[in-house]
C-alpha positions in Angstrom: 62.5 8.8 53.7 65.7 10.6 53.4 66.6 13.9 53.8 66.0 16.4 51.2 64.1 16.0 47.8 61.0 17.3 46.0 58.4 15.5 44.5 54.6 15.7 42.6 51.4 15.0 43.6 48.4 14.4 41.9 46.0 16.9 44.4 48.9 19.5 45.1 52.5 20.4 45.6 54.4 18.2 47.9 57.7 20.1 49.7 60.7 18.1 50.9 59.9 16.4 54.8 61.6 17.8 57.7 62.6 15.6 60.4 61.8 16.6 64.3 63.1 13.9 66.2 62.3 10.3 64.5 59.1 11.2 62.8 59.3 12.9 59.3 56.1 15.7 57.8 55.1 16.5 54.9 53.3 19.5 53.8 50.7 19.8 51.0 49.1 23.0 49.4 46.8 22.6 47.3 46.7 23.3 43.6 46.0 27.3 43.2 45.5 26.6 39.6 40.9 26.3 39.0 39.3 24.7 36.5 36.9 25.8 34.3 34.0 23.9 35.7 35.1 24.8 39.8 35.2 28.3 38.4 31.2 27.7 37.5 30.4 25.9 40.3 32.1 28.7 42.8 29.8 31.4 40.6 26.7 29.3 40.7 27.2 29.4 44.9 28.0 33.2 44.7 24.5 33.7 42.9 22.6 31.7 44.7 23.8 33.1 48.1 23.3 36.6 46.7 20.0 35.9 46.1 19.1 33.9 49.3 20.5 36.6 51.5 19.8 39.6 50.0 16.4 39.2 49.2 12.9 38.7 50.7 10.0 36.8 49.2 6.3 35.5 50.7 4.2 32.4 49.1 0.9 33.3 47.4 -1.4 30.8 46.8 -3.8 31.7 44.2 -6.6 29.1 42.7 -6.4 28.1 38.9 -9.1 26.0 38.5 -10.3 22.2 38.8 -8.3 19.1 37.6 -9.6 15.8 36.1 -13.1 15.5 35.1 -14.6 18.5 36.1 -12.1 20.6 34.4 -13.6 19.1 31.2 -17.1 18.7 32.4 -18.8 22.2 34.0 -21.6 20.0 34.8 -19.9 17.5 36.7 -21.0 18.5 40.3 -24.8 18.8 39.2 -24.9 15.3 37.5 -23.5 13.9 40.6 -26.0 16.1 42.6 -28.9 14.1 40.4 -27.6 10.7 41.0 -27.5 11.3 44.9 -31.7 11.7 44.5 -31.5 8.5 42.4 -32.2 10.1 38.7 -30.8 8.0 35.8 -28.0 10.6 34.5 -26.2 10.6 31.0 -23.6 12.9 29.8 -22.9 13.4 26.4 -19.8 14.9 24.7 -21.3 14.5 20.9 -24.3 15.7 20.1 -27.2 13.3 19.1 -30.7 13.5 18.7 -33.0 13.3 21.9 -34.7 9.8 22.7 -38.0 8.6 23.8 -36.1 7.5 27.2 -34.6 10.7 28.2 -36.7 13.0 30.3 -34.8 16.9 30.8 -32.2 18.0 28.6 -29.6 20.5 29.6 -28.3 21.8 26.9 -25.6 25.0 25.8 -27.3 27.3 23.6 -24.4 27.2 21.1 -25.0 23.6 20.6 -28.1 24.4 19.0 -27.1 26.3 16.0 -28.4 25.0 13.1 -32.0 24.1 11.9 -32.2 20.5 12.2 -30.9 20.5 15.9 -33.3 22.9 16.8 -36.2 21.1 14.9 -35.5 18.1 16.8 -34.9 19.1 20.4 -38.6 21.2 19.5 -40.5 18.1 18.8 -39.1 16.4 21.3 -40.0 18.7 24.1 -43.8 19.1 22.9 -43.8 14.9 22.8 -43.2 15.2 26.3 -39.9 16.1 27.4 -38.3 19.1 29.5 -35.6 21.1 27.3 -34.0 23.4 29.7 -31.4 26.0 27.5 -28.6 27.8 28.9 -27.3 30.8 26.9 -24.1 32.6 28.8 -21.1 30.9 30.8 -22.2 27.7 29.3 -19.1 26.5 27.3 -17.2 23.3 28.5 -13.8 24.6 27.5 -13.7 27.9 29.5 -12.5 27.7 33.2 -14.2 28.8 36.2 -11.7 30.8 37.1 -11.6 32.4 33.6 -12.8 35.9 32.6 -16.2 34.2 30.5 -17.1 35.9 26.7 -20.8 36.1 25.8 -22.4 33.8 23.9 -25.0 36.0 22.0 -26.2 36.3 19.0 -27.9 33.2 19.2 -29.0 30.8 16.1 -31.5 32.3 14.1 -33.0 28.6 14.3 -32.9 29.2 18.1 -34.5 32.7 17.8 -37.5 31.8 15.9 -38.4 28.3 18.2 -38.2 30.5 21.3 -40.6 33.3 19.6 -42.7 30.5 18.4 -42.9 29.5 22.6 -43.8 33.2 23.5 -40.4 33.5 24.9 -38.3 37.2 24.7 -34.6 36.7 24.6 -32.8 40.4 24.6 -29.4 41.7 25.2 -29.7 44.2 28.4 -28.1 47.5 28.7 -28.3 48.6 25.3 -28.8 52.2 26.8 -27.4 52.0 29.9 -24.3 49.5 28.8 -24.1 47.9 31.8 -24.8 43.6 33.4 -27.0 42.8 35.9 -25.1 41.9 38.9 -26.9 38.8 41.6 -28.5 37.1 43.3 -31.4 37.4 41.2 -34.5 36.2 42.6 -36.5 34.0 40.1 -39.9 32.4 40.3 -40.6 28.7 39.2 -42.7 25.8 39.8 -44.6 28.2 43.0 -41.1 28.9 44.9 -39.1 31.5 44.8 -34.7 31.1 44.2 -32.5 33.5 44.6 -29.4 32.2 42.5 -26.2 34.6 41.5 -26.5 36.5 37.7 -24.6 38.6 35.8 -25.3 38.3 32.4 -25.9 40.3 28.9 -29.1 39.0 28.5 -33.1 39.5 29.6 -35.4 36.6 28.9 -39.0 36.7 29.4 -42.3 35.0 28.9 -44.5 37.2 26.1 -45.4 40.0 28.0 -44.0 39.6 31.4 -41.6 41.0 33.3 -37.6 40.6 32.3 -35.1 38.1 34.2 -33.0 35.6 33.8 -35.0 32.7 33.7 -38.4 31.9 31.8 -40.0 28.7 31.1 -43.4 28.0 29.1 -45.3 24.3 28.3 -44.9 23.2 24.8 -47.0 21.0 24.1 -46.6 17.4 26.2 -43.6 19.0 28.0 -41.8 21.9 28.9 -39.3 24.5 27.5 -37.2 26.5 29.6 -34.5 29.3 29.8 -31.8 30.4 32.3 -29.6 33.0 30.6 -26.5 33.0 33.0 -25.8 28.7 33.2 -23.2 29.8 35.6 -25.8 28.7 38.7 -25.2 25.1 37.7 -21.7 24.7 37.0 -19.1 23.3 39.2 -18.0 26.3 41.3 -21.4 27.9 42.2 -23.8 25.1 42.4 -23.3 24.9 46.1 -23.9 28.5 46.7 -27.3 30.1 47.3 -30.4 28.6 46.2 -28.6 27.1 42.8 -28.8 23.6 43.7 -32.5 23.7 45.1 -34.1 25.1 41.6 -31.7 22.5 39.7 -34.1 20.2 42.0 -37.0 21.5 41.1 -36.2 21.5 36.9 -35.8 18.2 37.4 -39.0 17.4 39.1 -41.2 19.1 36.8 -40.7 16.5 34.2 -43.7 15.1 33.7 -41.7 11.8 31.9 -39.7 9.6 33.3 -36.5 8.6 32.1 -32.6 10.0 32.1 -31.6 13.6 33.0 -29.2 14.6 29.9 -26.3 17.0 30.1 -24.9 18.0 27.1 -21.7 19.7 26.9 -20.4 22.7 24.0 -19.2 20.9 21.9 -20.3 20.3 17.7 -21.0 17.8 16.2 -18.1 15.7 14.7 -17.2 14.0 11.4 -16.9 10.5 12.5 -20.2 11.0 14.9 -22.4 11.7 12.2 -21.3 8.8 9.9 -21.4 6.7 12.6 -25.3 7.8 13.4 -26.6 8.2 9.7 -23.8 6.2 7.6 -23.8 3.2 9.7 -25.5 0.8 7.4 -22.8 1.5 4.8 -19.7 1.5 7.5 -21.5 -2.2 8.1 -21.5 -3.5 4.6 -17.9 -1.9 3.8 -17.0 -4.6 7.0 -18.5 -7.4 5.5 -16.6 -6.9 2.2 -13.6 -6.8 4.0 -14.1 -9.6 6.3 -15.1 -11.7 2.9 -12.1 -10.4 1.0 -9.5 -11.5 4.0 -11.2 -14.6 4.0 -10.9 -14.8 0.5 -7.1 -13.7 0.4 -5.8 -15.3 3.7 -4.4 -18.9 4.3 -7.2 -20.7 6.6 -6.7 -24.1 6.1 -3.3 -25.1 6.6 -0.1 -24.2 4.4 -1.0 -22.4 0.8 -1.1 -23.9 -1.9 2.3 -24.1 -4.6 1.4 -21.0 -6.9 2.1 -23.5 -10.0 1.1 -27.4 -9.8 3.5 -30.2 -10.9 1.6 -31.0 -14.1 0.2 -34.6 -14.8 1.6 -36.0 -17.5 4.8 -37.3 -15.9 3.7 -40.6 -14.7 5.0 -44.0 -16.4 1.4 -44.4 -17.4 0.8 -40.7 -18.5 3.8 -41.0 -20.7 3.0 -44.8 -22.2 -0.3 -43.1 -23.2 1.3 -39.9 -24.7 3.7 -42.7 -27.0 0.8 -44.7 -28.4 -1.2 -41.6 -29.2 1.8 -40.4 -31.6 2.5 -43.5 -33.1 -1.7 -43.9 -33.7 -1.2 -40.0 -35.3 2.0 -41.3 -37.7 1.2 -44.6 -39.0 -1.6 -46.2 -36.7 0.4 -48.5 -34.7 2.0 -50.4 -37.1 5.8 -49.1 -36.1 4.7 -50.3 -32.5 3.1 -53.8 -33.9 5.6 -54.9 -36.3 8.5 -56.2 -33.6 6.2 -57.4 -31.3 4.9 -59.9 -34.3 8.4 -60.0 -35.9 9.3 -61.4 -31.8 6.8 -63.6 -32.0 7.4 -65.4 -34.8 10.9 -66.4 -34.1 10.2 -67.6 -31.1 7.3 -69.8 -32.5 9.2 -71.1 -35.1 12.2 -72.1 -33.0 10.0 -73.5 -30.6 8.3 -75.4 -33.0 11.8 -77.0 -34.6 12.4 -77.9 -31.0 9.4 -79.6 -30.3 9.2 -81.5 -33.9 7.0 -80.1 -36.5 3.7 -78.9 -36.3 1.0 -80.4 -38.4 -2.0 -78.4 -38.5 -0.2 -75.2 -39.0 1.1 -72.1 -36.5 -2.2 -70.6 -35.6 -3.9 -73.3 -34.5 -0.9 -74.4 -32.6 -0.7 -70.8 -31.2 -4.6 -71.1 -30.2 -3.5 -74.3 -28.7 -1.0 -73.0 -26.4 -2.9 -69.5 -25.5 -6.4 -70.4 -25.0 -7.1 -67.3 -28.1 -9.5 -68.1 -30.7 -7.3 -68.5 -34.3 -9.0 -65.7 -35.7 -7.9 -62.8 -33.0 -4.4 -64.5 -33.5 -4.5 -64.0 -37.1 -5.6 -60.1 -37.2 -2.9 -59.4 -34.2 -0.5 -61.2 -36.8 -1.5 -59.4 -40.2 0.8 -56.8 -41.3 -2.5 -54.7 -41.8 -2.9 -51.4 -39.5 -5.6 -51.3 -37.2 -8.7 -49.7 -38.1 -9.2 -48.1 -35.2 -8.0 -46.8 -31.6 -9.7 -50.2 -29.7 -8.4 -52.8 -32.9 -4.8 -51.2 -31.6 -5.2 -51.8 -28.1 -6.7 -55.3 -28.5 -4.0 -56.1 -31.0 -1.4 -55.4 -28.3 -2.7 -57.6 -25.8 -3.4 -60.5 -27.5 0.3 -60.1 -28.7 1.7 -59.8 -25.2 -0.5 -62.9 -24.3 1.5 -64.7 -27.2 5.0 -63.5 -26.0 3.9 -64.3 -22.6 3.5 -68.3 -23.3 6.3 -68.9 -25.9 8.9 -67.1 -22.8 
């Protein structure tokens, strides 16, 4: 370098170098000028150190609810709780009508809120079957962990099959306004639970004493009622005596067959035309499986929309002549120079070969093995009578052009 000079830089300001001794230094500053985005960046740090220091903060942990299934299914943990005593289990999201095959049915009270459910689920129970309703804190789409809304008023349907039982179903406090807090102790199959309630409700076999829980026979089987279902959903079964007297609804089903948890849900559009339309849904298939096959290619390439016609073969078109010359003057324009051919060609042949004695025809029938009166008719300058005289008429004079070539 040399000795005094200024110059640029890309990152700063470069002075001029100073020598001390034999080595030469240079001196950068950097660029006081800030860009808009380093002026962000430098704010976002101010803030954020601001915040850290100045402040104090503590972690809460604070439980929301389940995730997966059993945030869709409040039954989840009793189902599984069945299947561990080895009871066939189903779960239904849609309603459908109870079978022959299913023993206990768990079922939301707002499920049943029209006549024919309720008609249903009532002769099924007195055929044999345990129907065990659940009116409050039954819904599948409210959380555990969720304030819960009451279910009541019930289905007038409902109503009138539980008075038809003997059982009492009555909203509590309507003096005093207030729930009735747990554990309750109820009373069932000789043994005595003490599950958690609080509920809006009373339930009670005709004349007895008001609880939370009531069960009569119905014919063959059994109908019961637990006002508060929230014993048997996924966040309290474990607790008290709720998974014992699950147990024992379960064992006093007389039938054997599947323990059915139904979940609060209605009954949709496409179920019910899949349960009661389905004979329909089956014959609209067919069409269209009949139609595709109908419509589609399935044995090789399709077929060209319009087909060459016919008539354009040598044949086709020899056949198409002779049937207009028949319509205009019945083959005579088609006749005459075959016989006018003919002739020359048997009189020059006939010069050549010295001259005949008997006549042409019989010399013609001579030489083409045709009887003299065929020969005679193809000669004639009379039409054909018919289609067939016209064809034969043709061949025998072809055979004569034949032998005088």
């Amino acid at each position: 370098m040399t000795g005094e000079g200024t110059g640029r830089m890309a990152a700063g300001r470069m002075l001029a170098p100073r020598w001390t001794g034999n080595v030469a230094r240079i001196r950068i500053f950097p660029n006081p000028v800030l860009t808009g985005q380093q002026w962000i960046w430098r704010l976002l740090l101010a803030v954020w150190l601001v915040t850290v220091c100045g402040c104090n903060y503590e972690y809460v942990e604070r439980e929301i609810g389940y995730k997966g299934r059993a945030r869709v299914n409040p039954w989840l943990a009793a189902e599984n709780f069945a299947r561990r005593y080895d009871f066939a289990v189903k779960s239904l999201s849609a309603w459908r009508a109870p079978e022959q095959t299913d023993a206990m049915w768990l079922v939301p009270a707002a499920v049943l809120s029209n006549e024919s459910f309720v008609r249903r689920v009532e002769e099924w129970a007195k055929g044999g079957g345990h129907l065990v309703v659940v009116v409050e804190h039954a819904a599948a789409e409210t959380s555990d962990w969720r304030v819960f809304e009451l279910e009541l008023p019930l289905a007038a349907a409902l109503t009138a099959m539980l008075q038809r039982l003997g059982i009492d179903l009555k909203p509590r406090g309507a003096d005093t306004g207030s729930e009735a807090d747990g554990p309750a102790s109820l009373h069932f199959g000789g043994k005595e639970f003490g599950v958690a309630a609080k509920v809006g409700a009373t339930v009670a076999v005709r004349r007895g004493e008001p609880g939370v829980f009531a069960s009569v026979l119905a014919g063959a089987g059994r109908v019961s009622v637990l006002v508060d279902a929230r014993p048997l959903r996924n966040r309290w079964i474990g607790e008290h005596q709720h998974a014992e007297f699950l147990l024992a609804l379960i064992e006093s089903t007389k039938r054997g067959g599947y323990v059915v948890f139904v979940r609060n849900c209605e009954l949709s559009l496409w179920g019910m035309v899949r349960q009661q339309l389905w004979p329909i849904l089956c014959a609209m298939a067919l069409l269209l499986v009949l139609w595709l096959w109908k419509n589609l290619s399935r044995f090789g390439p399709l077929e060209a929309a319009a087909a060459p016609t016919t008539v354009r073969g040598y044949d086709h078109h020899l056949e198409a002549l002779g049937n207009f010359h028949w319509r205009l003057d019945r083959g005579a324009g088609l006749l005459a120079p075959l016989r006018e051919q003919i002739l020359d060609r048997a009189q020059r042949l006939g010069a050549r070969a010295g001259p005949v004695d008997d006549g042409l025809l019989p010399w013609l029938a001579m030489r083409s093995g045709l009887p003299e009166a065929r020969i005679a008719q193809a000669l004639a300058p009379a039409a054909p009578s018919d289609s067939l005289g016209l064809t034969r008429s043709v061949a025998d004079l072809q055979a004569l052009l034949k032998i005088l070539t």
